[in-house]
C-alpha positions in Angstrom: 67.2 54.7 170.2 69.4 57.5 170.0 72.2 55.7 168.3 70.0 54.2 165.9 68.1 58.0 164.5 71.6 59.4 164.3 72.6 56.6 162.0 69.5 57.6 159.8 70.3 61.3 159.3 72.1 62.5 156.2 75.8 62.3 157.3 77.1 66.1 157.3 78.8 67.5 153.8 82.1 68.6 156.3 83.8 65.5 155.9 87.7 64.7 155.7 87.5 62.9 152.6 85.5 66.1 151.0 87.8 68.3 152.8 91.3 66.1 151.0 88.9 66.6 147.2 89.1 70.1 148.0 92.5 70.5 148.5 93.2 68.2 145.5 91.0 70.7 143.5 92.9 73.6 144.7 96.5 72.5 144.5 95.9 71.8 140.5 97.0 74.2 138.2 94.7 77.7 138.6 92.4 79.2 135.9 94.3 81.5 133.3 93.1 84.8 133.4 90.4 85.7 131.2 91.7 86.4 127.5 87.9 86.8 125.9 85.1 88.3 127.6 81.5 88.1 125.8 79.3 91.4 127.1 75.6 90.8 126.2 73.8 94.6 125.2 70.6 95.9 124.4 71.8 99.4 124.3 70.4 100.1 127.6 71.4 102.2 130.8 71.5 98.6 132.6 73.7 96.8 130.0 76.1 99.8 130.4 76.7 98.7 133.5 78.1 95.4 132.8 80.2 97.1 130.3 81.6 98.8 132.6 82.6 96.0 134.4 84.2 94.4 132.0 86.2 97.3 130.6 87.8 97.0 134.3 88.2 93.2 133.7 89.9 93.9 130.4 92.2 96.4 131.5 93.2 94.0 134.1 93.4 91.2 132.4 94.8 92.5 128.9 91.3 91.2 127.8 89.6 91.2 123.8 86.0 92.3 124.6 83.3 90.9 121.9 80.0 92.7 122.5 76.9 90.7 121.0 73.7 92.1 120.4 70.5 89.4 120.0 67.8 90.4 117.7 64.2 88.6 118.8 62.0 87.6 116.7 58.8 89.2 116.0 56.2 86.1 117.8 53.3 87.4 116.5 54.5 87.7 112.6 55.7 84.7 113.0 52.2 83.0 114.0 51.1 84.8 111.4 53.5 83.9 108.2 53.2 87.1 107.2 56.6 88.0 105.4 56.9 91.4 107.0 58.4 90.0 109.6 61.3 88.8 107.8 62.0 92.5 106.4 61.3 93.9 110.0 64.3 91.7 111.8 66.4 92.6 108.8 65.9 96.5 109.6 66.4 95.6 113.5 69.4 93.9 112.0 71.2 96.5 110.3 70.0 98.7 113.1 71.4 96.7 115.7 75.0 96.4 113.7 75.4 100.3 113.0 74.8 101.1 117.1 77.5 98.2 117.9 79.7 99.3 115.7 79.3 102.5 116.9 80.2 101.4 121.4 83.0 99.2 120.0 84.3 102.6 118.1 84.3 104.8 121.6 85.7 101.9 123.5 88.3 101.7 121.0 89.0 105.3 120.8 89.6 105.9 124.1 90.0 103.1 126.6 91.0 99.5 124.5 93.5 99.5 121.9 92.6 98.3 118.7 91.7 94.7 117.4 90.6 94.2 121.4 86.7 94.5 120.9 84.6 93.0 118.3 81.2 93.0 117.5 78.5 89.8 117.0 74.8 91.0 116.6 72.7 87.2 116.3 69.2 86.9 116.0 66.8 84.3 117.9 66.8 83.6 122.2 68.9 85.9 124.1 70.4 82.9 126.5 70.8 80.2 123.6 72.5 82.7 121.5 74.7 84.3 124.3 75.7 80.8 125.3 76.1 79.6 121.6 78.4 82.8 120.7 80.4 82.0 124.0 81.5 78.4 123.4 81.7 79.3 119.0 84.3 81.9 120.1 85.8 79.8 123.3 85.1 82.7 125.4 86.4 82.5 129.1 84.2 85.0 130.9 80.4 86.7 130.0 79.1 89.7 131.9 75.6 90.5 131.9 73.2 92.5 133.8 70.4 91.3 135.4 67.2 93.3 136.6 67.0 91.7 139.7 63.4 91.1 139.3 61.3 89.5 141.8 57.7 87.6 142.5 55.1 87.9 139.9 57.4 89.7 137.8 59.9 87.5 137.9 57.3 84.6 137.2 56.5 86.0 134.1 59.4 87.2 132.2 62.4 85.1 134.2 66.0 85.8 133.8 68.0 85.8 130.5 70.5 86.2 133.3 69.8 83.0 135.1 69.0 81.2 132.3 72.5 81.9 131.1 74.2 81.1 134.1 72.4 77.5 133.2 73.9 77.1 129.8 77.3 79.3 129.5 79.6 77.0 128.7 82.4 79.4 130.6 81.6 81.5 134.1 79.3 84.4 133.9 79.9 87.7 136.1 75.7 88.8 136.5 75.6 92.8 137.7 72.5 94.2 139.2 70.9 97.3 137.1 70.4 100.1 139.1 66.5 100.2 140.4 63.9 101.2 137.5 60.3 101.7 138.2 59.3 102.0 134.1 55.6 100.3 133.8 55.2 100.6 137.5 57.4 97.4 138.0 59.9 97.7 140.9 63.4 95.4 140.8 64.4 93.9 143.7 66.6 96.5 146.7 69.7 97.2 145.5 72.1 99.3 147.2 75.1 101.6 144.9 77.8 99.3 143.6 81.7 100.7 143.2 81.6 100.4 139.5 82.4 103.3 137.6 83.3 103.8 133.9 87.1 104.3 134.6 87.7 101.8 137.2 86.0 98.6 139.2 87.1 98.4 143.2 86.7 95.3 144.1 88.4 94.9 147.9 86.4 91.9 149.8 84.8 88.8 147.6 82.9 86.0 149.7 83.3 82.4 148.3 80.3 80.3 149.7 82.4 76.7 150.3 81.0 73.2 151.6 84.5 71.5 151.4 83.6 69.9 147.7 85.4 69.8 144.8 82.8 72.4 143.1 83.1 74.6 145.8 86.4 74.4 145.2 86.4 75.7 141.8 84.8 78.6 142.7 87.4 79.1 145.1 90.4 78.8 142.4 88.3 82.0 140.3 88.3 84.1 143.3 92.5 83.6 143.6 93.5 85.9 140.4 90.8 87.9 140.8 92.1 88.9 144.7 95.7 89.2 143.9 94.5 91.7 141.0 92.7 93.9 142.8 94.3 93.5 146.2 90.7 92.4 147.4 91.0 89.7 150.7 88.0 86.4 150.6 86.1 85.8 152.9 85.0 81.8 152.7 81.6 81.4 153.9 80.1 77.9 155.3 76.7 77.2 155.6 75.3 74.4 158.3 71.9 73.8 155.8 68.9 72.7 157.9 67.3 70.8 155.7 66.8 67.4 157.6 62.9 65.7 157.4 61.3 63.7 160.1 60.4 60.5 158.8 59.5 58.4 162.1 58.7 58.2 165.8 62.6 57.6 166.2 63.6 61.3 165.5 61.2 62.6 168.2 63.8 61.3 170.5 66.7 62.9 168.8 68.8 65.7 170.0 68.9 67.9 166.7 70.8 70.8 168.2 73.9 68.7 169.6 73.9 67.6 166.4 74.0 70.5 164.7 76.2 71.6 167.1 78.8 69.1 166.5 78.1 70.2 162.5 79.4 73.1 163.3 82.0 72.3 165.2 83.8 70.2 163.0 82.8 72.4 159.7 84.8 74.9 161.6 87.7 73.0 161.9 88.0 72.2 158.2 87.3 75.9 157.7 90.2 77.2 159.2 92.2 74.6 157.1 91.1 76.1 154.7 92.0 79.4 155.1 95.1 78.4 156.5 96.2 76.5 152.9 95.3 79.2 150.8 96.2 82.2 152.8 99.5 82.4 151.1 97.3 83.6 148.0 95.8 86.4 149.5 94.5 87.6 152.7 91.5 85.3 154.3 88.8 85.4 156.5 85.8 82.8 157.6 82.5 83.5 158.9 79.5 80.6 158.9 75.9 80.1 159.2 72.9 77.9 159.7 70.2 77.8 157.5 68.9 78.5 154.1 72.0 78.6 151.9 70.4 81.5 149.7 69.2 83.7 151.9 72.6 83.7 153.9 74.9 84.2 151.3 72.7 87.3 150.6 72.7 88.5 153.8 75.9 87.8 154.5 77.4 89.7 151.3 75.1 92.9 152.8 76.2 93.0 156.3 80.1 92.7 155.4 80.0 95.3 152.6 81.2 92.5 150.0 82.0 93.6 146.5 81.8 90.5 144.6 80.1 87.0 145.2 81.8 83.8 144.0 79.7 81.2 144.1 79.7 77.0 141.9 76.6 76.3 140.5 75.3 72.6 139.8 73.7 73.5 136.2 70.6 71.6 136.8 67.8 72.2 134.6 64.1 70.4 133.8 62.7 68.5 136.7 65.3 68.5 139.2 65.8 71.9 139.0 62.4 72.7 139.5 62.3 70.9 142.9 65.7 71.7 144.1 66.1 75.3 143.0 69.1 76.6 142.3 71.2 78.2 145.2 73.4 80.2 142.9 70.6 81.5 140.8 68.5 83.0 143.8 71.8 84.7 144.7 72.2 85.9 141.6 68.6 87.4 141.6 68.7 88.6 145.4 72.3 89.8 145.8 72.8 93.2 145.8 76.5 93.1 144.2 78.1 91.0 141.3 77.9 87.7 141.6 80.0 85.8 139.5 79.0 82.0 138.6 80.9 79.1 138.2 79.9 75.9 136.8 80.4 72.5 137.6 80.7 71.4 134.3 79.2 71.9 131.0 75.3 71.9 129.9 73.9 71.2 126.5 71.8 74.2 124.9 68.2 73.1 124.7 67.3 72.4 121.2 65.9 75.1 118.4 65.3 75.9 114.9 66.8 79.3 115.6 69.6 80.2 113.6 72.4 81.1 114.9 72.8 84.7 113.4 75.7 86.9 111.8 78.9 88.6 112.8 78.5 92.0 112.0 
C-alpha cells in the first residue's frame, strides 16, 4: 500500500533532469549589465530612495538613468465630462515636467555626467505606463519603491510595485520606503537598509533556487551584480509542503521519510550547485521546509541579506488569484531590495489611456 501512495504523490521539483536545465541555463551566455535603468517618481521621500539605488547601479554599471513621472487622471472629472479636468492634468502636466527637470538637473550636476539621465512624465496608470515606457525605450532594469503595505490596506490600494513586477517587460529592483504612519496607516516592519545617497553596499544576496531553468535565471542576475560589489550568494532551497490527502491510501504513508529523502537529495544537487558556480563568486547554501514566502523572508532577516533575487512566473487573472505569487509576497514582506526576474514576457492589459509625452 505503501508503494502504491508514494507512486501518487507529486514527484519532488529536485530532479537530475531539472538539475542538467539548470546548468544548461547557467552555462549560456550571462546578462549584460544594465545600460538603461527606468526610476519611477512621485517626488516623494520614498521614491528618493530608489533613486538612490539606482544612482549606485549607474555608477556601477556606466548606466543612462530615465526618470518617469505618471500623471493620474482625475476619476471623478472624468465621470463627470466636465472639461476642467482636461485643464487640470495639463497644469499637473507642466508641473510634473518643471520638478523632473529640475532632479535630472542635480543628478547631472553633480553625480552623472551629462546626456546619462533623461526625463518622461506620461499620464494614465502608474504600472501600464511604467511598463509601457520600459519596453518603448528597451530598458534593462526599473527601480521602484514600494510601501510595503499590508492587510486591509493592502486590499484596498495594492501595489503599483507588484503590479509592475507582473508586466515589466525587463527585471524590476522594488526598495522598501522607510516606515510612514501619515493617515494613521502603518507599512509593513522594516528594518534600516545600507543605501545611502553616495553609495549602495550590497555584500550578501540570497537567490531562492528549485533546480529549474527560471530559477536559474535569477541566478545568472545575481552573478554581475556579486562580482561588482564583492557581495558572496547565498542559494536558498525550499522543501514546499504542499501535498493534499486525497484517499484512505495516504493515511498509511510515511510523509516525513519522504520528506526526508526530499531533502536529502535537494541537498545533493545544492551543493552542485554551488560547486559549478563558485568560480563566479563566493557561495553559500542554506534550505528549508515550508511556505516558500515566508522563508525567503525570514531567511533574508536572520542572515542580514542585502538584496533578494528571486524568478517570478508572471501569472495574472485567475491563476494568479489561486496560486499567489511567491515573488510578489516577498516583494511586499521582505525587509530589503528584492529584485525580480521574469520568466518571460507579459502583455499589458488593455486601455484607452494614452501613452503620454516626453518632457
Amino acid at each position: 500500500m505503501k508503494n502504491s501512495a508514494r507512486g501518487k504523490l507529486r514527484e519532488p521539483k529536485a530532479t537530475k533532469q531539472l538539475q542538467s536545465k539548470s546548468l544548461i541555463v547557467l552555462r549560456k551566455t550571462l546578462p549584460k549589465p544594465p545600460k538603461r535603468i527606468l526610476v519611477p517618481t512621485d517626488f516623494s521621500k520614498g521614491s528618493r530612495q530608489a533613486l538612490d539605488y539606482a544612482l549606485s547601479f549607474a555608477k556601477q554599471f556606466r548606466s543612462h538613468l530615465v526618470l518617469i513621472h505618471v500623471v493620474e487622471a482625475f476619476p471623478i472629472d472624468y465621470l463627470l465630462g466636465l472639461k476642467s479636468s482636461e485643464e487640470a492634468n495639463q497644469w499637473l502636466m507642466e508641473q510634473a515636467r518643471e520638478r523632473l527637470r529640475d532632479v535630472a538637473k542635480r543628478l547631472t550636476g553633480t553625480r552623472l555626467g551629462r546626456g546619462h539621465v533623461q526625463t518622461v512624465v506620461t499620464f494614465g496608470r502608474p504600472f501600464q505606463q511604467i511598463a509601457k515606457t520600459a519596453q518603448a525605450r528597451a530598458v534593462d532594469l526599473i527601480i521602484l519603491t514600494t510601501h510595503g503595505y499590508t492587510g486591509l490596506k493592502h486590499i484596498q490600494l495594492g501595489s503599483t510595485a507588484e503590479r509592475v513586477v507582473r508586466y515589466a517587460p525587463c527585471p524590476v529592483l522594488v526598495v522598501r520606503a522607510k516606515a510612514s504612519s501619515s493617515a494613521g496607516v502603518q507599512p509593513a516592519p522594516v528594518t534600516k537598509t545600507k543605501a545611502t545617497a553616495a553609495r549602495l553596499d550590497v555584500q550578501r544576496i540570497l537567490v531562492p533556487v528549485d533546480f529549474s531553468p527560471r530559477s536559474a535565471k535569477a541566478l545568472k542576475y545575481a552573478f554581475p551584480i556579486a562580482r561588482r560589489f564583492h557581495a558572496s550568494i547565498v542559494l536558498l532551497h525550499i522543501v514546499q509542503t504542499n501535498y493534499f490527502v486525497t484517499n484512505e491510501e495516504y493515511v498509511a504513508f510515511d510523509y516525513p521519510a519522504l520528506i526526508s529523502e526530499i531533502r536529502s537529495s535537494a541537498k545533493k544537487e545544492l551543493a552542485t550547485l554551488a560547486s559549478s558556480v563558485s568560480n563566479w563568486c563566493q557561495v553559500t547554501t542554506a534550505m528549508g521546509t515550508g511556505h516558500p514566502g515566508n522563508l525567503i523572508v525570514e531567511t533574508s532577516s536572520k542572515m542580514n541579506i542585502d538584496l533578494i533575487i528571486i524568478s517570478t512566473h508572471g501569472r495574472t487573472g485567475i491563476q494568479r488569484a489561486l496560486l499567489g505569487s511567491t515573488a510578489e509576497f516577498v516583494v511586499r514582506h521582505a525587509h530589503c531590495p528584492v529584485l525580480a526576474v521574469r520568466e518571460r514576457e507579459r502583455a499589458l492589459p488593455s486601455t484607452k489611456i494614452p501613452h503620454g509625452t516626453k518632457s
